[in-house]
C-alpha positions as CSV (number, residue, x, y, z in Angstrom):
1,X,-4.3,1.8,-4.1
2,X,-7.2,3.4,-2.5
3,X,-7.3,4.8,1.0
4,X,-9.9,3.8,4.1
5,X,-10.1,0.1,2.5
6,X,-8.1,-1.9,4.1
7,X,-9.5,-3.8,7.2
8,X,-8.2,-7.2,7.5
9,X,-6.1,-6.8,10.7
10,X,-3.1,-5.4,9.8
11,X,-1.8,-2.8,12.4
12,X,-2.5,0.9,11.8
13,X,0.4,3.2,12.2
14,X,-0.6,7.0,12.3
15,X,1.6,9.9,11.3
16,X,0.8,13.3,13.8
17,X,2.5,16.5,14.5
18,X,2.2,20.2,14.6
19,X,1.9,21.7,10.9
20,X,4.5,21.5,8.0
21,X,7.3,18.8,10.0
22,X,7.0,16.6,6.9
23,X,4.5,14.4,7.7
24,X,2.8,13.4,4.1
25,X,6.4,13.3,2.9
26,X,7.0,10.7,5.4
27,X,3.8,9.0,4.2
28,X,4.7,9.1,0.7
29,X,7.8,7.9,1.6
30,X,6.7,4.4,3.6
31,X,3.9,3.5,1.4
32,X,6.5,4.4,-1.6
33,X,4.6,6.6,-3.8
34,X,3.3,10.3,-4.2
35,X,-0.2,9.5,-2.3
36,X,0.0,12.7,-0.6
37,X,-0.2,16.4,-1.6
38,X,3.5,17.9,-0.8
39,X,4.4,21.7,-0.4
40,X,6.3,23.6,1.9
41,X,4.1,25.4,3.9
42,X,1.5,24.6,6.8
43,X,-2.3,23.2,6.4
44,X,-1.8,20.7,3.0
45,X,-3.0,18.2,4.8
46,X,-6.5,18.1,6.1
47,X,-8.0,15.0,5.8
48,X,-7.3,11.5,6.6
49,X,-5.9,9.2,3.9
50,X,-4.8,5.9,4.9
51,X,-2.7,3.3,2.9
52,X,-1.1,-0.3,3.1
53,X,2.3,-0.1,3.8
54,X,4.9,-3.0,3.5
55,X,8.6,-3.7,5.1
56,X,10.6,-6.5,5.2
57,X,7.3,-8.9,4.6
58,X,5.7,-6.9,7.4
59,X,2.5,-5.4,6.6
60,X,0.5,-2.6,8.4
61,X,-1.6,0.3,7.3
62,X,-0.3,3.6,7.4
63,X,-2.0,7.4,8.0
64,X,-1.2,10.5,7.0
65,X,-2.7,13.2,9.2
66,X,-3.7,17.0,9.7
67,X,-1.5,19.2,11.2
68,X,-2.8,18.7,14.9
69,X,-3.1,22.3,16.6
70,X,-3.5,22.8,20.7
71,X,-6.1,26.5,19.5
72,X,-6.8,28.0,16.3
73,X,-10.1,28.8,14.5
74,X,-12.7,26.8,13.4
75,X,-11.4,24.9,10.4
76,X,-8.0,24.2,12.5
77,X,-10.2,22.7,15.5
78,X,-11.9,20.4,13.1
79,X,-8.7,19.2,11.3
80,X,-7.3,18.7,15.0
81,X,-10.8,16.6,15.7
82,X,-9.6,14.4,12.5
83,X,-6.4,13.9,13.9
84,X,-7.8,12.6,17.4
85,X,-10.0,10.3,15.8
86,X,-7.0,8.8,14.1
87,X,-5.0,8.0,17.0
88,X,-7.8,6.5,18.9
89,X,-7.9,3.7,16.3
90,X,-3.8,3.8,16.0
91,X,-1.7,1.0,17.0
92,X,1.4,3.2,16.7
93,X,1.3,6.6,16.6
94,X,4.6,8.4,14.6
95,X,5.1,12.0,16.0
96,X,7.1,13.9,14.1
97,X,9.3,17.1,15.0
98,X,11.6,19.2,12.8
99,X,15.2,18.8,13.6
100,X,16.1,21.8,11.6
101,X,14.3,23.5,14.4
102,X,14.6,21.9,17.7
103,X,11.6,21.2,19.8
104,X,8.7,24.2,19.7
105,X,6.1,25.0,22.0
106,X,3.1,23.4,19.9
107,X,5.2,20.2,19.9
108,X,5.1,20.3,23.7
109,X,1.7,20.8,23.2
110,X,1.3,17.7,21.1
111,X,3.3,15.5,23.6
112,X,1.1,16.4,26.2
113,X,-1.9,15.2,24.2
114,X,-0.3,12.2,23.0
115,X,0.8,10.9,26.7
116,X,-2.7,11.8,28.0
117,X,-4.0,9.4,25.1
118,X,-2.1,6.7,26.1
119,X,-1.5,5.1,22.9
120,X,2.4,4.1,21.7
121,X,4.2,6.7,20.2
122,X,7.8,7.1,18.4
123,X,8.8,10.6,18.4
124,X,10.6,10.8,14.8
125,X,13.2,13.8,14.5
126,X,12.5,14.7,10.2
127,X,15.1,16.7,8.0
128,X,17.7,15.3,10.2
129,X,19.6,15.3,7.0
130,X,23.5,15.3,8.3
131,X,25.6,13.9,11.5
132,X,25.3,17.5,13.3
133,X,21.2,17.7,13.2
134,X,21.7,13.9,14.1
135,X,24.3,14.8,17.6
136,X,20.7,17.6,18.6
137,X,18.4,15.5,19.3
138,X,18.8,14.9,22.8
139,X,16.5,18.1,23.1
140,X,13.5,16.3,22.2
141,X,14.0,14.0,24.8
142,X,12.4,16.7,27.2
143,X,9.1,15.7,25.3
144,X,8.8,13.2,27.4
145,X,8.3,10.5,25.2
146,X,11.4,8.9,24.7
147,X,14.6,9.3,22.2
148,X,13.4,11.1,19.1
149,X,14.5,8.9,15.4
150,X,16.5,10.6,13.1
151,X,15.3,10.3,9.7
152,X,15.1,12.5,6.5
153,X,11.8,12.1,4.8
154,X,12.5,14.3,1.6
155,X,16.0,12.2,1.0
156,X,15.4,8.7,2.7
157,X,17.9,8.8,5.1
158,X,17.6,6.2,8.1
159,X,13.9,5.9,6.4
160,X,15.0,1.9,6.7
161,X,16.1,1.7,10.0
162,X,12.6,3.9,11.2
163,X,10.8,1.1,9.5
164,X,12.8,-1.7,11.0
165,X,11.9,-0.3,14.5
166,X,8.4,0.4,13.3
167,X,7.7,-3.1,12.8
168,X,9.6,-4.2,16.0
169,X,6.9,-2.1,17.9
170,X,3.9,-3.7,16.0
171,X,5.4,-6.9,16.9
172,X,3.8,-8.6,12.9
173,X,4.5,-11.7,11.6
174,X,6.3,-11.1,7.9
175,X,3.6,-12.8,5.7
176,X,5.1,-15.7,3.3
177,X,5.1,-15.3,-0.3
178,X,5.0,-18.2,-2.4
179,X,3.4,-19.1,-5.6
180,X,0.5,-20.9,-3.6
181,X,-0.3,-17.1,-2.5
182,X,0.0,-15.8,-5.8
183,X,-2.6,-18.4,-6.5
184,X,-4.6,-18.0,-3.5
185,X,-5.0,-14.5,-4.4
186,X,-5.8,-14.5,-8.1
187,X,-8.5,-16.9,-7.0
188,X,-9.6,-14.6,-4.8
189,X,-9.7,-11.6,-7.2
190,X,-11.8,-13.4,-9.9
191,X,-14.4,-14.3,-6.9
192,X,-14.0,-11.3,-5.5
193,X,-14.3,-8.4,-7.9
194,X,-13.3,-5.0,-7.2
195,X,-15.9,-2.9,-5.6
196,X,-17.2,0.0,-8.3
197,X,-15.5,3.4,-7.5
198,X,-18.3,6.5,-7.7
199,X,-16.0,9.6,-7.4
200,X,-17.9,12.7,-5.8
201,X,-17.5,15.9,-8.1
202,X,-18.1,19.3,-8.5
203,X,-17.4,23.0,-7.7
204,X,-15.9,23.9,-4.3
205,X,-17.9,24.6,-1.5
206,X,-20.9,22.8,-3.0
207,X,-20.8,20.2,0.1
208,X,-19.1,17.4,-1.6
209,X,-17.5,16.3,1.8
210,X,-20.8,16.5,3.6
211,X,-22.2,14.4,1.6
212,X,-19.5,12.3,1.8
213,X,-19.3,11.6,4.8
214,X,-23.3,11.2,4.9
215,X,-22.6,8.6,2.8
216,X,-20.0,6.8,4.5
217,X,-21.8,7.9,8.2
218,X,-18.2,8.7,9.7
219,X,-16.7,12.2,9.6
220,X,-13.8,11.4,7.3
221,X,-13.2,14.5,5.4
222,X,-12.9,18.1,7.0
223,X,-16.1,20.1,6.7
224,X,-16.0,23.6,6.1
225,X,-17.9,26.5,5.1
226,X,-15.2,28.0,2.8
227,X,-13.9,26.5,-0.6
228,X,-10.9,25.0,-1.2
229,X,-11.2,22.8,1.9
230,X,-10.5,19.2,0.8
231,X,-7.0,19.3,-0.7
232,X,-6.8,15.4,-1.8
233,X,-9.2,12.6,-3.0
234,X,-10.0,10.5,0.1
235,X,-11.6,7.0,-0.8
236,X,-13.8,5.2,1.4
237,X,-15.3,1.2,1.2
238,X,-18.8,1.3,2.4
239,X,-20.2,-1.9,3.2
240,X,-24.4,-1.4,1.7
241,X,-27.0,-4.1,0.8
242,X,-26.1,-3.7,-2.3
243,X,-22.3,-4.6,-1.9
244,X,-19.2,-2.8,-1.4
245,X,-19.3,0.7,-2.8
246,X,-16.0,3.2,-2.7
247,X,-16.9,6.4,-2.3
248,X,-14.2,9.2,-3.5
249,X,-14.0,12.6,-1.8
250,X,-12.2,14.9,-4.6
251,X,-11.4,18.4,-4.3
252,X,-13.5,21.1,-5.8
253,X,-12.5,22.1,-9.6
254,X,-12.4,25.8,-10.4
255,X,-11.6,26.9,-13.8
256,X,-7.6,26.9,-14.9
257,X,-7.6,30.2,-14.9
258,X,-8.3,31.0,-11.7
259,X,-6.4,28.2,-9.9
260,X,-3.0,30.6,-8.6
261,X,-2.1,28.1,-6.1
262,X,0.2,24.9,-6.6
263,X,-1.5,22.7,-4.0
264,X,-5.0,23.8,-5.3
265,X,-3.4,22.5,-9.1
266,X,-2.2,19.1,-7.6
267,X,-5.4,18.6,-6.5
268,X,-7.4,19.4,-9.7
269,X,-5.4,17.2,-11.1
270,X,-5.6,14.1,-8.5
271,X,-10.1,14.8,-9.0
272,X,-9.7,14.7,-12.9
273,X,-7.4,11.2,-12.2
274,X,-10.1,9.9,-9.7
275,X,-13.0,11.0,-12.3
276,X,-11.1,8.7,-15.0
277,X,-10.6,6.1,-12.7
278,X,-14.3,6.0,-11.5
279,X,-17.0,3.6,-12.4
280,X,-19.2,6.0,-11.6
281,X,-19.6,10.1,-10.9
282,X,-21.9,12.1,-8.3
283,X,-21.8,15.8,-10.0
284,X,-23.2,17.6,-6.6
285,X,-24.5,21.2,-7.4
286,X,-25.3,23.8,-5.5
287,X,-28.8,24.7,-5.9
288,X,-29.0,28.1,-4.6
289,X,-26.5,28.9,-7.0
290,X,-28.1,26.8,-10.1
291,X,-26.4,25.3,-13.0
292,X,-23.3,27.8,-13.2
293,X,-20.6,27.3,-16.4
294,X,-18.1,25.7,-14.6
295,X,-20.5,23.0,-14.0
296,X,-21.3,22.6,-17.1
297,X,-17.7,22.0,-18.0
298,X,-17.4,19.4,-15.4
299,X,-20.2,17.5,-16.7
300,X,-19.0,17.4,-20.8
301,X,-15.4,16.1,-18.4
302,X,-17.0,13.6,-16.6
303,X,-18.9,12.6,-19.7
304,X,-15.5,12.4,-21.9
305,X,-14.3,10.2,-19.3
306,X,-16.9,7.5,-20.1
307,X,-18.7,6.9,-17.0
308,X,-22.3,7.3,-16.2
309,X,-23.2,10.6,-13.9
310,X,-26.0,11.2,-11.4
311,X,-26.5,14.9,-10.8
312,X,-27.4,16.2,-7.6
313,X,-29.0,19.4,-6.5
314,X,-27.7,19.7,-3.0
315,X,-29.1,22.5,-0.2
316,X,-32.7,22.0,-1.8
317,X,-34.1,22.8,1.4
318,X,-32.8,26.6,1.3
319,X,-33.1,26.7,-2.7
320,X,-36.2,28.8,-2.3
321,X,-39.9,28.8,-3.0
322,X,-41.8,26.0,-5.6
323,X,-41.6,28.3,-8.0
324,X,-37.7,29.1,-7.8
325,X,-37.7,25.3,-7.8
326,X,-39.0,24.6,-10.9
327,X,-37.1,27.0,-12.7
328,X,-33.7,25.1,-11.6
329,X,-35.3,22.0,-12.6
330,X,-35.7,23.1,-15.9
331,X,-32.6,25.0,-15.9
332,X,-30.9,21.7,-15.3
333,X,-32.6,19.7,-17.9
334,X,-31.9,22.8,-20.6
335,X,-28.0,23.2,-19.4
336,X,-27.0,19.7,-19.1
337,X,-29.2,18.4,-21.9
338,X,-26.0,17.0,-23.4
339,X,-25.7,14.2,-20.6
340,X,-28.8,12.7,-22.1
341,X,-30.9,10.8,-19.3
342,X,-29.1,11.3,-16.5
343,X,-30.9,10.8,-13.3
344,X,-31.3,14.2,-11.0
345,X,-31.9,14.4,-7.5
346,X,-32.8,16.9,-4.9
347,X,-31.0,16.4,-1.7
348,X,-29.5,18.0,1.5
349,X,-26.4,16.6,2.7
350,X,-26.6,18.3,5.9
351,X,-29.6,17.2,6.9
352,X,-29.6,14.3,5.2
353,X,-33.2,14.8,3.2
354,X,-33.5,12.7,0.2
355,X,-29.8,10.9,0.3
356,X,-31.1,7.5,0.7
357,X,-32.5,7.7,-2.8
358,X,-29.2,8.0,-4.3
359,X,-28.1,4.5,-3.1
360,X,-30.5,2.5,-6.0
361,X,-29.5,5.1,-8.9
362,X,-26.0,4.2,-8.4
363,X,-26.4,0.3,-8.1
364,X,-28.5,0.5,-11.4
365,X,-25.5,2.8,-12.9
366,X,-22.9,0.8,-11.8
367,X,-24.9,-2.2,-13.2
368,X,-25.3,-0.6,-16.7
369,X,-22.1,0.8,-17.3
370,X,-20.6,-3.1,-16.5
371,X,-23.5,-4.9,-18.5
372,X,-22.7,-7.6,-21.5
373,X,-24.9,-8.4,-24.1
374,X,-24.7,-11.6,-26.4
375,X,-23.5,-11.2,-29.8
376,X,-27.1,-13.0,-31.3
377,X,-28.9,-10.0,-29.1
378,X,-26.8,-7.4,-30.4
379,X,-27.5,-8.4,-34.0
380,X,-30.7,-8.9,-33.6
381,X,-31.6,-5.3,-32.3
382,X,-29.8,-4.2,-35.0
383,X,-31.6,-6.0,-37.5
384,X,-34.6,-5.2,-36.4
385,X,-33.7,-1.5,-35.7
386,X,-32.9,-1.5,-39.6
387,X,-35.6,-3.7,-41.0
388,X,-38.1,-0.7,-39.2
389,X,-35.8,2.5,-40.5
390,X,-33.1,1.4,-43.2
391,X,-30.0,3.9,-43.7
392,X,-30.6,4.9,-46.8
393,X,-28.1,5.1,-49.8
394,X,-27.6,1.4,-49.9
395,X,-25.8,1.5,-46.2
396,X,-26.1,-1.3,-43.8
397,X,-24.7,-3.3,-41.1
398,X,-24.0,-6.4,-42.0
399,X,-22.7,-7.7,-38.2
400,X,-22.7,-6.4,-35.0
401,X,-20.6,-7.3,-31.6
402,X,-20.0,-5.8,-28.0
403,X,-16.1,-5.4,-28.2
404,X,-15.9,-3.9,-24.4
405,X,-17.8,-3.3,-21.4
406,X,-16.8,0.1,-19.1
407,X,-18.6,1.8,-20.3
408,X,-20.3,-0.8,-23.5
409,X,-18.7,-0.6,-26.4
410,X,-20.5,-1.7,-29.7
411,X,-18.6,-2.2,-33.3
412,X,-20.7,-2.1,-36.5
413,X,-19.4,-3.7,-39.6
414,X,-21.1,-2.1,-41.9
415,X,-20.9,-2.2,-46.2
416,X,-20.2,1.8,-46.3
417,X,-20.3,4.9,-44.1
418,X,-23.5,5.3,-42.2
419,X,-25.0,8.3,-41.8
420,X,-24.6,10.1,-38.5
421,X,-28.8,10.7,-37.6
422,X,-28.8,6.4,-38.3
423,X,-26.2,5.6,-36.2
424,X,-27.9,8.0,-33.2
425,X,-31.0,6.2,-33.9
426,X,-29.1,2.5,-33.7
427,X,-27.6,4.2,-30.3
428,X,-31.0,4.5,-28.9
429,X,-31.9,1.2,-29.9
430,X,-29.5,0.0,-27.9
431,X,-30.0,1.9,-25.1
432,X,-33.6,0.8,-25.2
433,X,-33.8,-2.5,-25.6
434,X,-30.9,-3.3,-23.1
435,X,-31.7,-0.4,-20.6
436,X,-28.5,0.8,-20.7
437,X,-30.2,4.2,-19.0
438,X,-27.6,6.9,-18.5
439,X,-25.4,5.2,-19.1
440,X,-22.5,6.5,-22.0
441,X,-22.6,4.0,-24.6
442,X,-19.5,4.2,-27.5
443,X,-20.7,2.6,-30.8
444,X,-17.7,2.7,-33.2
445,X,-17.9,1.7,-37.3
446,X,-15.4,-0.3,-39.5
447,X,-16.1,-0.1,-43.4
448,X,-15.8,-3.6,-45.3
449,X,-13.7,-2.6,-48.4
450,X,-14.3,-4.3,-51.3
């Protein structure tokens, strides 16, 4: 499921609080999966990440929040920002407190903000895991916004009887499931196909979320001049003339070595799971920097993975004089000369110089890495690929077929082993003559025995 996709009506239910009450465990815990990043301790969670949530035939979206902080420095203020723009849009608002605490100061803080918002709210009382917690909550009454819920997040206790209220206070309809929906929906799939995913990549603090959120023109992920800030991959559906497009915020990849932090590991590994589910990958540099090795090695990932990669050469307008210029240009072409033709562009996310240009390179990419070809075509670029440079030593293909699309995939029955320079050549064939671009092409060989 991807986050920041579903509009079709359904009620939005957002999760707030004060820092490290549970709140993405109580997300994981609705939606009924490990969506959300985890670990004890405070600022996890700074972005947005929204998804559809289902009880009893009830269905509503569901957000997992920032910790929302009344002061604090710069990066807290714009996580706090995020959070405020979340209940804005909420239908219900979930508050959460920490029983095994009692009721704080910054959670008096929050209550204020939430009453002067005026949206609904349910205070829910978390790690209310036994009958004594349960008997203390009458303290968080004095938050003014009624009788806290007791409910244990980690453990699932009373999780059921939250959601039952929950859906009292959204006031759905349970939707009806029959096999005429089934239908209805298969139908609507085939018509319908999914939108391509184009996963946003690269070191951190490259400005990966500002371009993101230049591309999706709504401050969805936290922006931050130090690394490390995105913690999660947020996905967004972009409505452009070209169709829907989801764009996927990851966070930035340093090398294994250097990653010392448990949350920082979970979310290497959540931007190597987006990169293999991606139709497509934006590898954003940093061109004051240039091509560094650690890009490099996210390049020959992204490339394993199969799916077509734009590269762009963010902050060009503070990546010096023409001269300085040229040199990354080339340093580009020389370092990543194993991606083959893959389209680079010189952009500023802040500023926003140049982004519009990326919009056609990744229709075109998206286009190629999906593309068919007839079985007649196929064989007859092969013949004639042949017919103008034979293998040598009595090898041929004898037929040719396009097993797979995602990225194409082309098997060559051939009479013996072909040599590896022929096959590169029949590669570029291929490519040529179907414009398959940048795309990665696989072109796999089965022997006829005799």
């Amino acid at each position: 499921m991807t986050s920041e996709t579903i509009h079709d009506g359904t009620p939005l239910v957002v999760v707030v609080g004060r820092p490290n009450v549970g709140k993405s465990t109580l997300f994981n815990r609705i939606i009924g999966e490990q969506a959300a990043i985890v670990e004890d301790r405070p600022g996890i969670t700074r972005d947005r990440k929204e998804l559809p949530a289902e009880w009893l035939g009830h269905r509503f979206r569901v957000m997992d929040t920032g910790g929302w902080m009344p002061s604090g420095d710069d990066l807290d203020e714009k996580v706090s920002r995020q959070v405020e723009n979340a209940v804005a849009a909420a239908d219900l608002v979930l508050f959460i407190v920490d029983a095994s605490v009692g009721s704080l100061a910054d959670d008096d803080a929050v209550a204020r903000w939430l009453r002067r918002a005026g949206v609904p709210v349910l205070v829910v009382a978390n790690k209310a895991d036994n009958d004594q917690r349960e008997r203390e909550l009458w303290e968080f009454s004095g938050l003014g916004l009624g009788d806290a819920l007791p409910v244990s997040a980690l453990h699932g206790r009373r999780a059921g009887d939250l959601l039952d209220v929950v859906v009292e206070r959204l006031g759905t309809t349970p939707a009806p499931v029959d096999i005429d929906d089934e239908i209805e929906v298969a139908e609507t799939a085939e018509q319908h196909p999914e939108a391509p995913r184009v996963a946003i990549v690269g070191r951190p603090n490259v400005g990966k979320s500002t371009l993101f959120n230049r591309l999706v023109g709504d401050e969805r992920s936290v922006v931050h001049d130090m690394s490390g800030t995105t913690r999660d991959s947020i996905d967004t559906l972009v409505e452009t003339p070209d169709g829907p497009i989801v764009f996927v915020d990851t966070a930035g990849m340093r090398r294994r070595s250097r990653i010392d932090d448990s949350a920082e590991y979970y979310s290497a590994v959540r931007a190597l799971r987006s990169i293999d589910d991606a139709d497509i990958a934006i590898l954003v540099i940093d061109a004051t920097e240039g091509v560094t090795g650690q890009d490099q090695r996210l390049a020959e990932r992204v490339e394993a993975s199969g799916c077509p990669i734009v590269v762009l050469l963010n902050k060009w307008e503070v990546a010096g004089d023409a001269e300085r210029r040229e040199q990354i240009r080339a340093e580009v072409g020389r370092r990543l000369a194993f991606i083959g033709e893959a389209p680079v562009l010189q952009v500023s996310a802040l500023t926003g110089k140049g982004v519009h240009r990326l919009h056609p390179f990744l229709t075109e990419a998206v286009s190629q890495y999906h593309r068919r070809v007839s079985t007649t075509d196929v064989n007859k670029v092969i013949a004639a690929a042949q017919q103008a440079q034979p293998a040598g030593g009595g090898a041929k293909v004898l037929f040719a077929v396009q097993g797979a699309t995602d990225p194409p995939t082309f098997t060559l029955f051939a009479n013996r082993e072909l040599p590896q320079h022929h096959l590169r050549y029949l590669e570029r064939c291929l490519r040529t003559e179907f414009g398959l671009g940048a795309t990665p092409i696989k072109v796999r060989v089965r022997v006829k025995r005799r």
